[in-house]
Residue frames as a rotation matrix with the C-alpha (Angstrom) as fourth column:
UNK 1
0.570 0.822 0.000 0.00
0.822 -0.570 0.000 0.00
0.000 0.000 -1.000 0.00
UNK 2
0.827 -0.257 -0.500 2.54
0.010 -0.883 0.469 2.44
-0.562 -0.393 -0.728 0.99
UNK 3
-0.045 -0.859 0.509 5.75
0.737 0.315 0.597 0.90
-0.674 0.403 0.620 -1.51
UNK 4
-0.443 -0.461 0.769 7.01
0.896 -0.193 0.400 2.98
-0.036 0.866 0.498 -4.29
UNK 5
0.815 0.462 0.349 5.15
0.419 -0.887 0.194 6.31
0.400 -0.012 -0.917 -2.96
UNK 6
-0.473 -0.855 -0.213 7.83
0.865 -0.404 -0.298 9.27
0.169 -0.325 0.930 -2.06
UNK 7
0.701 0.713 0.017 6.64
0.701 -0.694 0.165 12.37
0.130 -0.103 -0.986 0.13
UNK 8
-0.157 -0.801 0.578 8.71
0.490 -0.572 -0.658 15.76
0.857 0.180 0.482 -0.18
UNK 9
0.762 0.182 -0.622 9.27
0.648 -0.184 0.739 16.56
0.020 -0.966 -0.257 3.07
UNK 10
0.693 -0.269 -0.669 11.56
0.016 -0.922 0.388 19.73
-0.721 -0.280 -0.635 2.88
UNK 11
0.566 -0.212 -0.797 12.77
-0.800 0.093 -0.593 18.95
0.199 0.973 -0.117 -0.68
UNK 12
-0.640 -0.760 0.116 13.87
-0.762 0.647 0.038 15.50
-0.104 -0.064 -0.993 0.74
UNK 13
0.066 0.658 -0.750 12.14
-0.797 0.487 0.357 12.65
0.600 0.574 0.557 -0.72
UNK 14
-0.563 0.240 0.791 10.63
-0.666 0.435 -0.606 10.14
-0.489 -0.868 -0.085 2.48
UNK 15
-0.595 0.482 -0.643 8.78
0.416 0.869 0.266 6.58
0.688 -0.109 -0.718 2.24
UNK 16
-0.232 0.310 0.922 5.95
-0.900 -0.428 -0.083 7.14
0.369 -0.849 0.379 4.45
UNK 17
-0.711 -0.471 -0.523 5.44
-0.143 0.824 -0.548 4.63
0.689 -0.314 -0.653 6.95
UNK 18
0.520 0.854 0.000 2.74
-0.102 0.062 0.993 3.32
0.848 -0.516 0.120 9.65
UNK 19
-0.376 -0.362 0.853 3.33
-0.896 -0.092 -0.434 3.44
0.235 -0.928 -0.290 13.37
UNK 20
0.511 0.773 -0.375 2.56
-0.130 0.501 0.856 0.40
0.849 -0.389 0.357 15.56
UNK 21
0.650 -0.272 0.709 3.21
-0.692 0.174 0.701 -0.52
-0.314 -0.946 -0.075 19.30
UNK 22
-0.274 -0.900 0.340 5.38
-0.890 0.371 0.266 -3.58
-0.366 -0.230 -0.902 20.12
UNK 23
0.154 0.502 0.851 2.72
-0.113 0.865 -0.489 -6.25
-0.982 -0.021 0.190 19.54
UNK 24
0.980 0.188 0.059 3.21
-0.057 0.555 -0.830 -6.00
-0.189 0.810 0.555 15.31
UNK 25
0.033 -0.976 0.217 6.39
0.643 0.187 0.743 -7.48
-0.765 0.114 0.634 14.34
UNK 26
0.034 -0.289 -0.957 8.81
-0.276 -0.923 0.269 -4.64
-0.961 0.255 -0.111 12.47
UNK 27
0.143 -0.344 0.928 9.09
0.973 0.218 -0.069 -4.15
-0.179 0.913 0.366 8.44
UNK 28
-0.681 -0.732 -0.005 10.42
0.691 -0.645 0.326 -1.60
-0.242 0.219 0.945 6.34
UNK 29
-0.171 0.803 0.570 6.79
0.198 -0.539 0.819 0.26
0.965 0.253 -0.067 6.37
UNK 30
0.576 0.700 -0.422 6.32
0.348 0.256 0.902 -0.28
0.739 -0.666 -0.096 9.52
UNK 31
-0.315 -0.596 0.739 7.66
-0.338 -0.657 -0.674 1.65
0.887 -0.462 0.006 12.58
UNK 32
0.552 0.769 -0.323 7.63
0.234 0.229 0.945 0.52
0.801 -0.597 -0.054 16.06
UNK 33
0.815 -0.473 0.335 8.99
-0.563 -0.509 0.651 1.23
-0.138 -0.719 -0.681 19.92
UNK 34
-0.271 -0.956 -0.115 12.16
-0.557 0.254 -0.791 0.03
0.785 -0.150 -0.601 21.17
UNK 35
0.385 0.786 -0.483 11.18
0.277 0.401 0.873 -2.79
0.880 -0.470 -0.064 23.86
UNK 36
0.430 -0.025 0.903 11.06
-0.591 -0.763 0.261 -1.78
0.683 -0.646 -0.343 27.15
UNK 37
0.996 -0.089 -0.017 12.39
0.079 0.757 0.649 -4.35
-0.045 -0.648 0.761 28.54
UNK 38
0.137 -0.951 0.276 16.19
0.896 0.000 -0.445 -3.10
0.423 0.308 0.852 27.46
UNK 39
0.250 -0.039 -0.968 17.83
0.688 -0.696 0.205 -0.45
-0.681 -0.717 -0.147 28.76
UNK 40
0.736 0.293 0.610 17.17
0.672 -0.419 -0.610 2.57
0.077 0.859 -0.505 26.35
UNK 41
-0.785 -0.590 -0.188 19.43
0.619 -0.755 -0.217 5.30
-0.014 -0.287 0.958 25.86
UNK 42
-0.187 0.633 -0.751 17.69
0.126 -0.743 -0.658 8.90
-0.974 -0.217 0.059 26.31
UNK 43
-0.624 0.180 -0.761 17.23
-0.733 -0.472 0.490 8.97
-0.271 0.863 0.426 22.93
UNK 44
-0.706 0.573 -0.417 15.23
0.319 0.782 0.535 5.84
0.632 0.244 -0.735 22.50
UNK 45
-0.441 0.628 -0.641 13.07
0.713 -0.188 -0.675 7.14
-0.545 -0.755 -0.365 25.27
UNK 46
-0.616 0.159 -0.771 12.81
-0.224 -0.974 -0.023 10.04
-0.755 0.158 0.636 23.22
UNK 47
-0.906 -0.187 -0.380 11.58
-0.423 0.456 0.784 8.04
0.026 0.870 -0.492 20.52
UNK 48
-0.566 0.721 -0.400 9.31
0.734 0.662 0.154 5.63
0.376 -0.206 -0.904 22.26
UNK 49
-0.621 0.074 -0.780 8.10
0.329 -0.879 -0.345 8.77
-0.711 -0.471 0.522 23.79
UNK 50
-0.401 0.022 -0.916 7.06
-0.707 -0.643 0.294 10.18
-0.583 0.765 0.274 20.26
UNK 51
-0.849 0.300 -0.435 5.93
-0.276 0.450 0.849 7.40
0.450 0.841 -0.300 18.95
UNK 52
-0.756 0.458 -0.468 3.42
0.644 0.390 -0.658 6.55
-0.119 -0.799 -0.590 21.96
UNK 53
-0.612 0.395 -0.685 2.38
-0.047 -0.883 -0.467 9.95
-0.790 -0.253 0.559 21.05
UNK 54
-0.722 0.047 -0.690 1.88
-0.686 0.072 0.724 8.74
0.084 0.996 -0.020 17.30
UNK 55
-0.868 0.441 -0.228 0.21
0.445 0.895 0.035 5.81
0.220 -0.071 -0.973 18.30
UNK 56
-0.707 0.551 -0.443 -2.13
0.127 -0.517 -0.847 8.14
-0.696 -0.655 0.295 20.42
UNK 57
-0.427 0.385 -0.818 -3.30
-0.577 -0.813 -0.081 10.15
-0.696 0.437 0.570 17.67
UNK 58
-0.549 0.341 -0.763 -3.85
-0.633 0.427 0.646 7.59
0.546 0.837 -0.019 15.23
UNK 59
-0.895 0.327 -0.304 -5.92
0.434 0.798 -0.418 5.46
0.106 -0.506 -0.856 17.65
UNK 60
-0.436 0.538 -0.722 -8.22
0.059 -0.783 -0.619 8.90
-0.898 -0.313 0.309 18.01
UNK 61
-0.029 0.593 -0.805 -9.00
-0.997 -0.070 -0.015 8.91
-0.065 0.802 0.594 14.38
UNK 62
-0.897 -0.007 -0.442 -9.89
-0.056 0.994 0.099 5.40
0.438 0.113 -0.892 14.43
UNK 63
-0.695 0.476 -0.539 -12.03
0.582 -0.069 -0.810 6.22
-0.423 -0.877 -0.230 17.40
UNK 64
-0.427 0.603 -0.673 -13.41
-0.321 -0.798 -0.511 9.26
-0.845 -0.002 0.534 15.69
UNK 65
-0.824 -0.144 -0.548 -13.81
-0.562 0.332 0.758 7.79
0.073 0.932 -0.354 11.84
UNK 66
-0.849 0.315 -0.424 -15.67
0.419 0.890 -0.180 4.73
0.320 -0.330 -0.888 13.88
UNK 67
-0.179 0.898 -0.402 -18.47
0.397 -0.308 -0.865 7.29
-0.900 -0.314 -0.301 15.55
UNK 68
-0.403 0.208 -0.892 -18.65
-0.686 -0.713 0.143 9.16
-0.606 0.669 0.430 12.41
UNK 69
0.267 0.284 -0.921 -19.78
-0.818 0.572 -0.060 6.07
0.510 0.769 0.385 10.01
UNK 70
0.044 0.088 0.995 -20.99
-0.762 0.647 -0.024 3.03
-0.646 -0.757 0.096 11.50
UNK 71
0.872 0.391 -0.294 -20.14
-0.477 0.814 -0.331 1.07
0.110 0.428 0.897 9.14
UNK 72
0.055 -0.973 -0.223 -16.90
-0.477 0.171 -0.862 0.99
0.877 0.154 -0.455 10.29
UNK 73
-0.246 0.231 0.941 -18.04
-0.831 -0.550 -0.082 0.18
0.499 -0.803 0.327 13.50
UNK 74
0.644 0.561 0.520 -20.14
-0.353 0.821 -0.448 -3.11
-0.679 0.105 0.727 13.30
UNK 75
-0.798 -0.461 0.388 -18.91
-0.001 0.646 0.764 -6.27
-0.603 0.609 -0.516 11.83
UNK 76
0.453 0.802 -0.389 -20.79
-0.655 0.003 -0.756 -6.44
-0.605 0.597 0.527 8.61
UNK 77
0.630 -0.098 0.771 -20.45
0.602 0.688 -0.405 -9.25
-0.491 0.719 0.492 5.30
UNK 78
0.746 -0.329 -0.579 -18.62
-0.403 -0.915 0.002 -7.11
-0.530 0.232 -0.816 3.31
UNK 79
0.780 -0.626 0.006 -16.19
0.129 0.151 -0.980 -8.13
0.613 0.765 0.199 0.65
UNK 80
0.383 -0.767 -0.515 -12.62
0.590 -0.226 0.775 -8.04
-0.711 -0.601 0.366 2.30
UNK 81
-0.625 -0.612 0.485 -11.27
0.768 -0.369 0.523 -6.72
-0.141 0.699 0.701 -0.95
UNK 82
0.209 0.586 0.783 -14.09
0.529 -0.741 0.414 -4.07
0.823 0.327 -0.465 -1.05
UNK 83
0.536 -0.287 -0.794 -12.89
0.836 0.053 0.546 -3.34
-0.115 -0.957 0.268 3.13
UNK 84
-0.270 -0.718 -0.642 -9.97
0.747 -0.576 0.330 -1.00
-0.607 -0.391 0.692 2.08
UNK 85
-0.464 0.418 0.781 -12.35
0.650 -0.438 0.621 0.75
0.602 0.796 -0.069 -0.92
UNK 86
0.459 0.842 -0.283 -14.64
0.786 -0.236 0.571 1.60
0.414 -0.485 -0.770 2.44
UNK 87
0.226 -0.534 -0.815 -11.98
0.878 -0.251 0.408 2.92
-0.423 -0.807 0.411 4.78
UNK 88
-0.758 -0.639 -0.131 -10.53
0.549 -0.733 0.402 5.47
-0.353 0.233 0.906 2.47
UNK 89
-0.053 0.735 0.676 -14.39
0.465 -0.581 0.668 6.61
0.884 0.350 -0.311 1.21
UNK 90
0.568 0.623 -0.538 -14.90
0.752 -0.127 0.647 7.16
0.335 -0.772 -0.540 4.86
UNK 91
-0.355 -0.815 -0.459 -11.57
0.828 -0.502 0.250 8.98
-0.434 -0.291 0.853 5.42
UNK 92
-0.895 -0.220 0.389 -12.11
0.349 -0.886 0.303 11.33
0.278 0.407 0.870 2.60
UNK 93
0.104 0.845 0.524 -15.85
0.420 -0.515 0.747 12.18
0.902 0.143 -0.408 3.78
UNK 94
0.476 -0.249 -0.844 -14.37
0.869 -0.019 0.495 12.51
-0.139 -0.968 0.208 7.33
UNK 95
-0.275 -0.831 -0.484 -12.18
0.886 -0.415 0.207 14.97
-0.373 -0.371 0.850 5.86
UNK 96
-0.226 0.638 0.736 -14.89
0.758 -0.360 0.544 16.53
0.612 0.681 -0.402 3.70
UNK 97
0.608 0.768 -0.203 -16.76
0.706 -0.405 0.581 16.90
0.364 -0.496 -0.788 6.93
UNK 98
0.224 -0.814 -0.535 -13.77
0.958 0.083 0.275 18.24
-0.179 -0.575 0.799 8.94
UNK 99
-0.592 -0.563 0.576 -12.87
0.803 -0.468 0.368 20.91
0.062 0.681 0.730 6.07
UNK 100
-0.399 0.903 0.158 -16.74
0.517 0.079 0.852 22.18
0.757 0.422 -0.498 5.89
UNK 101
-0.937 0.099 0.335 -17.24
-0.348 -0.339 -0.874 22.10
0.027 -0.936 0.352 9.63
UNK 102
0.008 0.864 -0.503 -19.97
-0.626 0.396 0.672 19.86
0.780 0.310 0.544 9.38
C-alpha cells in the first residue's frame, strides 16, 4: 500500500510509513517502539516517547472515523477486498466533513 510512494518533506524525498506498538512485528513500512524491557538510551526514550504519542493520535482517528460512520463500526459481510475501498471513502468524507465544519 505504501511501496514505491515518495513524500517531499523539505525537498527530501521520504517513504511514508505506519506506526505500531510492540505487539506487530517490524518491516520496512512499519515503525515501532524500542522494547522496554532493554535499557534505552535517552534517545530511545525520546523516541518511544514520540511514537506513543503517534500511536495516540492515530488510535483517536480510528475512534473518531468509527463514531462518524458506522459502518466501520459493526462487523458487517462485506467483501474483504471491497474493506480498504470503504476505509478510504470514509476517510475522505471525514475529511470533507472536517474541512466544511460539518
Amino acid at each position: 500500500m505504501l511501496q514505491g510512494h515518495l513524500l517531499d518533506i523539505n525537498g527530501r524525498p521520504l517513504s511514508p510509513f505506519m506506526v505500531g506498538d510492540s505487539a506487530y512485528p517490524l518491516h520496512s513500512w512499519l515503525v515501532k517502539p524500542y522494547p522496554r524491557n532493554s535499557s534505552l538510551s535517552s534517545q530511545q526514550k525520546t523516541y518511544n516517547y514520540r511514537m506513543s504519542r503517534a500511536c495516540i493520535v492515530s488510535e483517536n482517528a480510528f475512534v473518531q472515523l468509527k463514531a462518524s460512520w458506522c459502518r466501520l463500526a459493526k462487523q458487517n459481510d462485506m467483501d474483504v477486498k471491497r474493506v480498504p475501498y470503504v476505509v478510504d471513502a470514509c476517510c475522505i468524507l471525514h475529511n470533507i466533513c472536517v474541512i466544511t465544519g460539518y
